[in-house]
C-alpha positions as a printed NumPy array, in Angstrom:
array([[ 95.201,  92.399, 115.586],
       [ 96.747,  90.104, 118.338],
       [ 99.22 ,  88.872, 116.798],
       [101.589,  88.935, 113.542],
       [101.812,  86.615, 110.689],
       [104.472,  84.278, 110.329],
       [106.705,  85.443, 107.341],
       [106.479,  89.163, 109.231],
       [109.127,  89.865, 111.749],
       [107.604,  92.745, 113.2  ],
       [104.754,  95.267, 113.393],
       [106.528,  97.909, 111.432],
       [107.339,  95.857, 108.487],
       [103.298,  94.734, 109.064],
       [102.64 ,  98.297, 108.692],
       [104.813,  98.76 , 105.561],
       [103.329,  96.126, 104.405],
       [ 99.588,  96.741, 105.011],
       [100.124, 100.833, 103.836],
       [101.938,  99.704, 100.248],
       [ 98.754,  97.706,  99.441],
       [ 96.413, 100.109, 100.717],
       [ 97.408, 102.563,  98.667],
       [ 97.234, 100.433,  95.807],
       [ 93.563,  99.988,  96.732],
       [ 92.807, 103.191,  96.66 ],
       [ 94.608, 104.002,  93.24 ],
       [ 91.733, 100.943,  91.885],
       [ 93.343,  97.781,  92.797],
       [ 90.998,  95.047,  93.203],
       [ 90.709,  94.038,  96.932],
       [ 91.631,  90.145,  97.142],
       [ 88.908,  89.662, 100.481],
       [ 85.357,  90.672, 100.872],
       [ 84.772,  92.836, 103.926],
       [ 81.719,  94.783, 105.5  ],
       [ 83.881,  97.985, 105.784],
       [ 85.133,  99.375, 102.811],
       [ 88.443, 101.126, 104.048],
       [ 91.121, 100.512, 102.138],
       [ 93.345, 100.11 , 105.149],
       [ 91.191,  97.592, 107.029],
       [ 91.461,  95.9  , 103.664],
       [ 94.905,  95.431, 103.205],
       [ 95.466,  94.577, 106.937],
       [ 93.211,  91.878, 106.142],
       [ 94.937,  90.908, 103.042],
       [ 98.486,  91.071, 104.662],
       [ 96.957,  88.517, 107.765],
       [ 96.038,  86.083, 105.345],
       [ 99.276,  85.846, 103.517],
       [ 97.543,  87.011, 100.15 ],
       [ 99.75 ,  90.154,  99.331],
       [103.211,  89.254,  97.74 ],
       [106.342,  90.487,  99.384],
       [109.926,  90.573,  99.591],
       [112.909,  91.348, 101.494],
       [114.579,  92.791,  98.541],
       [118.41 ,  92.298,  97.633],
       [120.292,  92.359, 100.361],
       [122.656,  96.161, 100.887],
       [125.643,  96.072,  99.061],
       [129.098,  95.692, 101.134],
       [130.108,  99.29 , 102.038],
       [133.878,  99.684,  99.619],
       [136.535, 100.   , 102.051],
       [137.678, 103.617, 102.21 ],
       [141.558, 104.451, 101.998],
       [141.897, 107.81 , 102.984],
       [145.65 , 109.19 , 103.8  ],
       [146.557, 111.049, 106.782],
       [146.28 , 114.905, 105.974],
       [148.876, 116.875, 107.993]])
C-alpha cells in the first residue's frame, strides 16, 4: 500500500480498521470485493482502500470532572 485513504489519518487507525473487518470475514461476513487471494486480511485492506467499510470516530471522551481533593496534613 503506498499510500492511505483520505478519511484515515494514519496507518494505525488503517490497521484498526482493516483487522475489525477482517475478523468479521472470517466469522462469515460476506467480502464486499472480489479478489484472487482469499485472505481475509488482504480482503479487508482492500475493502478499507476503497472506502467500502463503514467507520467512525466514536463520541468524543468525556471531560475529565475536576477533582477537589483537600490538603491532608
Amino acid at each position: 500500500m503506498d499510500h492511505l485513504p483520505q478519511r484515515i489519518d494514519s496507518t494505525f487507525r488503517f490497521i484498526l480498521i482493516a483487522s475489525k473487518r477482517a475478523e468479521q470475514l472470517v466469522r462469515g461476513a460476506s467480502p464486499r470485493v472480489e479478489m484472487p487471494s482469499n485472505k481475509p486480511s488482504r480482503i479487508a485492506m482492500r475493502e478499507v482502500t476503497e472506502n467500502l467499510v463503514d467507520w467512525d470516530y466514536g463520541p468524543a471522551p468525556a471531560p475529565a470532572a475536576a477533582e477537589t481533593s483537600e490538603p491532608t496534613e
